[in-house]
N, C-alpha and C positions, 0 to 999 in steps of 0.2 A: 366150656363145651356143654357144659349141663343149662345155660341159659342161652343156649341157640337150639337147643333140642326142647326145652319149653316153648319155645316161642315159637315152635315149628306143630308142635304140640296144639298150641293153643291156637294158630292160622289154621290148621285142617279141620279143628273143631268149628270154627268161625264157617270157615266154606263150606262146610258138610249141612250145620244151620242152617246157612243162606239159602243152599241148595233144595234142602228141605219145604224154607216158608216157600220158594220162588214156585215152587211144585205146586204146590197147596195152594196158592193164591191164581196161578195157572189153571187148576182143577176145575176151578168155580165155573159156571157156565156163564155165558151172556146171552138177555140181560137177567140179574138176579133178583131187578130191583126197577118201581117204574122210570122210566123217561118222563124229561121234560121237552118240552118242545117249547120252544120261544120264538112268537111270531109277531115283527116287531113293527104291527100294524093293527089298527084298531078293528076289535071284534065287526064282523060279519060283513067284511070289505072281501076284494077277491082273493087277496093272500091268506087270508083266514080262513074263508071259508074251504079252499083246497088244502091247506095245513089239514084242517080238520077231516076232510078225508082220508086225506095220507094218515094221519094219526090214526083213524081206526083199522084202516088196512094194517098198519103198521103193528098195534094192540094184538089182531087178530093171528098175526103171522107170529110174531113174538112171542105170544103168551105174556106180557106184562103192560099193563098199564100204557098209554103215552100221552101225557097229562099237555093238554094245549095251555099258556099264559102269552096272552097280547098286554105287550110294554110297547106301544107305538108313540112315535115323536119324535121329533127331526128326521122324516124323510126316513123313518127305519134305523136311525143310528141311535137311539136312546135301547130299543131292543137289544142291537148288534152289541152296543157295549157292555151290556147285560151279559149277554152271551158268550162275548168274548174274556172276560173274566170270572169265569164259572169254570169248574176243574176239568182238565182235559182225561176227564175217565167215559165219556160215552154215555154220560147218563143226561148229558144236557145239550142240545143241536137244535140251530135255529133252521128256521122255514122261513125265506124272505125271497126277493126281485132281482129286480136288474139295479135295485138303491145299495147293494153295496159296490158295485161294478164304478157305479156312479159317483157315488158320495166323494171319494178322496177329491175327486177335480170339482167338488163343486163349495165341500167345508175346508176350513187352514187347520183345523185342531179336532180332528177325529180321537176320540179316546179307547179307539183299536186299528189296528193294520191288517185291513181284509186280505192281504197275501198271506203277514207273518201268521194272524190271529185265527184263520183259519183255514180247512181241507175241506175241500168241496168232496162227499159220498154220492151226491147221484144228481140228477136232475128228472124232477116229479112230473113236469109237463115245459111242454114248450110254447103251447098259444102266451103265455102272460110273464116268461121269463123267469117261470118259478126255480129256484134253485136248493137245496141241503147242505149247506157247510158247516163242518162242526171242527169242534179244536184240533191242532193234529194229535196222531197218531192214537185216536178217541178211539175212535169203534172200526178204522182202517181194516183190520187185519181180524175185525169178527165180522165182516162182507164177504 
């Protein structure tokens, strides 16, 4: 008896913790810290240079930072997969085209899955098929 009432003991202590950091780490605001933006097409092309507007719009609304890096090559998939292996905490979201719409039917060995790999937040403009998809469930639910 006395080792089911420890152990009962030491789970509500557990939960209480949990409840605790999960609070505290909820508290934080977004963002805390700057953004990256990964645009995965070479500097001062037209992906780029709209990234970079959105970035400072973005900067400005925010209040933190939103650091532009062009990783361009293969059609925007040397970016995306950059991208897409970068942690899904919202602090990293690519600015690209209609090349990942594209790319699966056009490469055999893409090294992300623009469905699984990410959540499209918004679409920047429509003349040039600009799109924001970032990891899921990244900055979702700070929109």
């Amino acid at each position: 008896m006395q080792a089911c009432a420890l152990r009962f003991v030491l789970c509500l202590a557990a939960t209480l913790a949990f409840a605790l950091l999960r609070d505290e780490a909820l508290a934080q605001s977004y963002p805390a810290r700057p953004i990256k933006m990964i645009v995965p097409f070479a500097a001062g092309g037209p992906t780029d240079v709209t990234g970079r507007i959105l970035a400072d719009a973005l900067s400005r609304r925010l209040g933190q930072p939103v650091i532009v890096e062009n990783f361009g090559g293969a059609g925007g998939n040397v970016g995306a997969a950059r991208a897409a292996q970068s942690a899904p905490d919202g602090y990293t979201v690519i600015f690209t085209n209609i090349s990942m719409a594209v790319s699966p039917s056009q490469y055999t060995n893409l090294a992300y899955d623009p469905v699984k790999d990410f959540v499209s937040i918004g679409i920047a403009c429509s003349w040039h098929g600009q799109a924001l998809p970032t990891c899921p469930s990244a900055i979702s639910s700070h929109i």
